[in-house]
C-alpha positions as CSV (number, residue, x, y, z in Angstrom):
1,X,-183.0,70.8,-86.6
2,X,-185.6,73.4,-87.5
3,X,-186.0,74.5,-90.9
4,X,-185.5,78.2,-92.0
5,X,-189.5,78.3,-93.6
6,X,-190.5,76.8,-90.1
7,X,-188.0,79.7,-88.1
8,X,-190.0,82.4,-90.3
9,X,-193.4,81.3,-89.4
10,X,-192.6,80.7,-85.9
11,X,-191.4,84.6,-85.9
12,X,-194.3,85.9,-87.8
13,X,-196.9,84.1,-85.4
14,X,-194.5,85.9,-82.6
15,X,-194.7,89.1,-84.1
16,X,-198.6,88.5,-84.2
17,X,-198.7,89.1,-87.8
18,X,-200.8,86.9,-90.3
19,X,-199.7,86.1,-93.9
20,X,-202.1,89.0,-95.5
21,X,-200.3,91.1,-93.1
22,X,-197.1,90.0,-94.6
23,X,-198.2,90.1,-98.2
24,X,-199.7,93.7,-97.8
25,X,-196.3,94.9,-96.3
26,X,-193.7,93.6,-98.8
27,X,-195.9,95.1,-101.7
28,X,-195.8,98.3,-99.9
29,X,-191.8,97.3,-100.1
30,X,-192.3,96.9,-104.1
31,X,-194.3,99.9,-104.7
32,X,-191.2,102.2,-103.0
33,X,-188.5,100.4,-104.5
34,X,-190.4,100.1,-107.9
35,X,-189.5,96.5,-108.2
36,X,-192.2,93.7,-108.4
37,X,-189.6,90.9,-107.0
38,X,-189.9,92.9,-103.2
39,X,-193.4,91.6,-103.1
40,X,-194.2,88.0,-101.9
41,X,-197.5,86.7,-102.6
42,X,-199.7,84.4,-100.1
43,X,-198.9,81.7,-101.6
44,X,-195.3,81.7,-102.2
45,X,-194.9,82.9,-98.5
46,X,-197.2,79.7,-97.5
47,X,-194.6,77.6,-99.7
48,X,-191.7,79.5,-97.9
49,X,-193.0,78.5,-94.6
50,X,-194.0,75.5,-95.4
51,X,-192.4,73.5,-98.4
52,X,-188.6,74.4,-97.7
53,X,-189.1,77.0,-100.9
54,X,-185.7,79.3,-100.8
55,X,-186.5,83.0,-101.3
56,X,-184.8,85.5,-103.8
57,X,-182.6,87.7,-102.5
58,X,-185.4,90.9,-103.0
59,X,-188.1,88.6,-101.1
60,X,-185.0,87.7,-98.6
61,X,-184.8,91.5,-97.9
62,X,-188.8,92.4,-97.6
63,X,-188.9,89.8,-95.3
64,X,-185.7,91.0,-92.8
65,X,-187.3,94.2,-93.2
66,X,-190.7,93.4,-92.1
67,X,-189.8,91.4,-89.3
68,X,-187.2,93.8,-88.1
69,X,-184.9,90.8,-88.8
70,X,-180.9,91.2,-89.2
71,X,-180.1,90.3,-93.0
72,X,-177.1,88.4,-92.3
73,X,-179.3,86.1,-89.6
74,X,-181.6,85.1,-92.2
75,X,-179.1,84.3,-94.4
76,X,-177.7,81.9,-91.8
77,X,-180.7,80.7,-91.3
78,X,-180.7,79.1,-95.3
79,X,-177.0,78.0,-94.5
80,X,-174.8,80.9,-95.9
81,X,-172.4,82.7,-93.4
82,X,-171.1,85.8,-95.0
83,X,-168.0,85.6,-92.3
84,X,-166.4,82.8,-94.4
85,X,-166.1,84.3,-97.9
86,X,-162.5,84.7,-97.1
87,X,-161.6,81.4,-96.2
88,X,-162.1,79.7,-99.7
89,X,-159.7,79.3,-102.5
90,X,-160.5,81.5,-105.2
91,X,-158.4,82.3,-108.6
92,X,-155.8,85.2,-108.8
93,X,-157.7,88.2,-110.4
94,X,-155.1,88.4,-113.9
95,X,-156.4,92.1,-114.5
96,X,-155.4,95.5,-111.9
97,X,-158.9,97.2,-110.8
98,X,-160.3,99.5,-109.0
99,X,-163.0,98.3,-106.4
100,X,-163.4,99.8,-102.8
101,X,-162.9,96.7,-99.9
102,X,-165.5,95.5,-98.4
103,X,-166.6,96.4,-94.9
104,X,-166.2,93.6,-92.2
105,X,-169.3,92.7,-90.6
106,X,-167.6,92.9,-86.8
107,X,-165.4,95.9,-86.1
108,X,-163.4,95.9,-82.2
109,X,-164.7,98.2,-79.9
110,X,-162.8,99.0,-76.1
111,X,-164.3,96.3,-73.5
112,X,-161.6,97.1,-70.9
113,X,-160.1,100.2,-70.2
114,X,-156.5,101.1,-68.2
115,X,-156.5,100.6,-64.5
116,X,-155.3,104.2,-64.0
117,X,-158.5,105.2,-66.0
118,X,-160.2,108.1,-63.2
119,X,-164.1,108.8,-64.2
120,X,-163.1,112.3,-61.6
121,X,-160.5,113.3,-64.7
122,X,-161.3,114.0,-68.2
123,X,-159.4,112.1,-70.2
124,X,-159.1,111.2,-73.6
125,X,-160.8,107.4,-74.2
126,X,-157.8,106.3,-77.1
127,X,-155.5,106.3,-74.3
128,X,-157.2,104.3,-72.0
129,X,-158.0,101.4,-74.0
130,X,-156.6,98.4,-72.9
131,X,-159.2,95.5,-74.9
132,X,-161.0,95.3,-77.6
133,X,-164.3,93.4,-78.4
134,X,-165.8,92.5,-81.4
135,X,-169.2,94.3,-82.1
136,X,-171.6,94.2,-85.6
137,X,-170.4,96.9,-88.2
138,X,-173.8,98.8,-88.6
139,X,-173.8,99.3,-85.3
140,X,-170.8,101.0,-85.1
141,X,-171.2,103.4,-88.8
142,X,-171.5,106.6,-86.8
143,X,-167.6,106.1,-85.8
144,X,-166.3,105.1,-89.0
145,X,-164.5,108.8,-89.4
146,X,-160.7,108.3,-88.3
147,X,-160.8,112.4,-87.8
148,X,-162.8,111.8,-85.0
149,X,-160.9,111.2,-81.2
150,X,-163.5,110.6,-78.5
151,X,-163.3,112.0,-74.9
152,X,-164.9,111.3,-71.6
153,X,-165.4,114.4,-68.9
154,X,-164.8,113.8,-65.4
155,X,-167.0,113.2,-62.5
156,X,-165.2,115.9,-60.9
157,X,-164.8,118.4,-64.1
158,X,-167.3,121.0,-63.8
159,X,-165.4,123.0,-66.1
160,X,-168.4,123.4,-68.8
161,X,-171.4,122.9,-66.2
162,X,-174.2,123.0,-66.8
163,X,-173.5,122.7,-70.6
164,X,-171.5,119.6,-70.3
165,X,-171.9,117.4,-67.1
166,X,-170.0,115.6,-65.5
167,X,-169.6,112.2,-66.7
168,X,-170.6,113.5,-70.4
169,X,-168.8,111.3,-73.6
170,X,-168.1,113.8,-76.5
171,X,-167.1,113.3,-79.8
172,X,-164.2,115.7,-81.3
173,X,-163.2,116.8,-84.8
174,X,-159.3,116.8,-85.2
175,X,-159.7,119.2,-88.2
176,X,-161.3,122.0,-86.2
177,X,-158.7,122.4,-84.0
178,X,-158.1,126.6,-84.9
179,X,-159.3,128.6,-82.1
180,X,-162.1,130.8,-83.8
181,X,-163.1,134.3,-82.0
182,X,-165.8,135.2,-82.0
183,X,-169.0,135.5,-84.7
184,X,-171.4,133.5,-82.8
185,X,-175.0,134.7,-81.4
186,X,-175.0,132.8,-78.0
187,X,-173.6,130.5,-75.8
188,X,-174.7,127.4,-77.7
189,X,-172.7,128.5,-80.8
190,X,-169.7,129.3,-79.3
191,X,-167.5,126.3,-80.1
192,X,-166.3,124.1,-77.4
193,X,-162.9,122.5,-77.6
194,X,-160.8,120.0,-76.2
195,X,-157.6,120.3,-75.2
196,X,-154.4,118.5,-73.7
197,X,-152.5,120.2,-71.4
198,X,-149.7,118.8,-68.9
199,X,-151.9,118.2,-66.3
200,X,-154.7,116.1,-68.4
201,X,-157.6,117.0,-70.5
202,X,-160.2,119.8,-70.2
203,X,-163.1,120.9,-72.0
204,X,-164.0,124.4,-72.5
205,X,-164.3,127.6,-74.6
206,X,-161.3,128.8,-75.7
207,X,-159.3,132.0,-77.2
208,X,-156.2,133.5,-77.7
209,X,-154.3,136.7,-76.9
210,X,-150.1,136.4,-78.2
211,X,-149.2,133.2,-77.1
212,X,-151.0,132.3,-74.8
213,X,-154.1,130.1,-74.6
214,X,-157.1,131.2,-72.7
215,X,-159.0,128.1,-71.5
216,X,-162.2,129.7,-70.4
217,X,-165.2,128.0,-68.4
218,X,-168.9,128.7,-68.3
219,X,-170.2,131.5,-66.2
220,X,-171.7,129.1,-63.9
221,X,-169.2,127.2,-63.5
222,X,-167.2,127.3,-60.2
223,X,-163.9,126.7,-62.1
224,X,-161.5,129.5,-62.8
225,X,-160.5,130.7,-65.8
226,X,-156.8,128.9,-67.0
227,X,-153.9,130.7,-68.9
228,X,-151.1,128.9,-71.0
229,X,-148.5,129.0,-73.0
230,X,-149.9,127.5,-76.6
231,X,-148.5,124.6,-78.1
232,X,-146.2,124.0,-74.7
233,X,-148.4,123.8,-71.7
234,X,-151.6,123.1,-73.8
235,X,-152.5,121.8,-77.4
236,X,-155.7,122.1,-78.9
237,X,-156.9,118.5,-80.0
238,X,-160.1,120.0,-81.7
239,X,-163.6,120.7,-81.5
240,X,-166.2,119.1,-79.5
241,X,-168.8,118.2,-82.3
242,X,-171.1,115.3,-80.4
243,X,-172.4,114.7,-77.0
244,X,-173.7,111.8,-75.0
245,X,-174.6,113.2,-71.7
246,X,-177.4,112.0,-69.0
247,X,-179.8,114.5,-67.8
248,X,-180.7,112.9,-64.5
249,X,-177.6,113.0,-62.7
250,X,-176.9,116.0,-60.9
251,X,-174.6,116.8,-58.7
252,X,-173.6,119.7,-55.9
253,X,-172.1,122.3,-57.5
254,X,-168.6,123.1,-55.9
255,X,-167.8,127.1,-54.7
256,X,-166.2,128.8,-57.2
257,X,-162.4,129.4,-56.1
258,X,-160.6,132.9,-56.5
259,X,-159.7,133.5,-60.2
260,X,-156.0,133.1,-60.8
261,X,-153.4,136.6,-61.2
262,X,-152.1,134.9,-64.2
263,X,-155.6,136.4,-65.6
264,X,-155.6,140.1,-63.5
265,X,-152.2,140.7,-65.1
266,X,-152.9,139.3,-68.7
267,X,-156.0,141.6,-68.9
């Protein structure tokens, strides 16, 4: 079996780096963390590599960071797995105390989603989740917020084109789910919100006027302009606050149908 000191050299030579190029790095490592221990000398990083010598924890870190190397590997590599801390026996803590859990290093994440799932409709993902995988926690720290529901619009939504395309994944903030009117400069202020109506999803601009909800597309868009009843044919699940959304997909623009008399008679 290799040895850890020999898996380190092996990377370094792959990397194309040399020990001084090592040993220059981790004191850069030092100098910004103001701690001597960061740095790792030639010759302890020859002994590392070469006499089974076991880093510190600071010199364990300078070198995961210099060869773009995932902590938790490198631990592995010296024998400790992280994932098994909770399998030992360990005494009964006799005094209360306040300390925060800590994070897992896998978190699930949807690998299969429902049958009836339609990339046409925009739909909101939560629902459609059928699986689960396990993927590493830092990967996953930008979705940590449980106030945070994620969507998916439609191939055939156009209802914010050319904004948001077809296809695009969003990100929406529960707690922003008041309709605002107005105070914005332009178009790309205006806020964009998701809602649920009886039909399915939609994303668009939205505003009030009595109680009714006024679900209102962009100006190029070739969908009309929807009215209904708040809070009974359409709920307001909150604001879109993220976007993923390709750039290289375009796709023919349907004709704009007739706008509906629900919205001659309301105005």
């Amino acid at each position: 079996m290799i040895s850890a000191g020999n898996r380190l050299r092996l990377l370094r030579e792959e990397l194309g780096f040399k020990l001084r190029d090592v040993e220059q790095s981790t004191v850069r490592i030092a100098e910004e963390k103001k701690n001597e221990e960061y740095a790792i000398p030639l010759s302890r990083l020859s002994d590392i590599e070469t006499k089974g010598v076991v880093p510190s924890v600071y010199r364990m870190y300078s070198l995961s960071s210099v060869y773009r190397l995932d902590f938790h590997e490198l631990l592995g590599w010296y024998g400790i797995d992280l994932s098994t801390i909770p399998e030992h026996s360990t005494p009964a803590v006799p005094n209360t105390h306040c300390r925060p859990a800590a994070l897992p290093e896998s978190a699930a994440i949807p690998v299969r989603l429902d049958p009836s799932f339609d990339i046409r409709r925009t739909s909101n993902l939560g629902r459609m989740i059928q699986q689960w995988g396990l993927v590493p926690m830092p990967e996953l720290k930008a979705l940590a917020d449980n106030g945070y529901t994620y969507g998916y619009i439609g191939s055939e939504d156009y209802t914010m084109y050319p904004l948001l395309m077809p296809g695009t994944f969003i990100q929406v903030d529960e707690n922003k789910h008041e309709v605002l009117e107005g105070g914005w400069r332009s178009e790309y202020e205006r806020p964009i919100y998701f809602v649920e109506t009886r039909d399915g999803h939609i994303c668009s601009w939205c505003s009030t006027k009595g109680e009714c909800l006024i679900l209102q597309p962009h100006p190029l868009s070739p969908m009309p302009v929807r009215i209904l009843r708040n809070e009974q044919e359409a709920e307001v699940i909150g604001q879109v606050v993220g976007i993923a959304m390709r750039l290289d997909q375009f796709a023919t623009v349907p004709v704009r149908p007739p706008e509906s008399k629900a919205l001659a008679k309301l105005t």
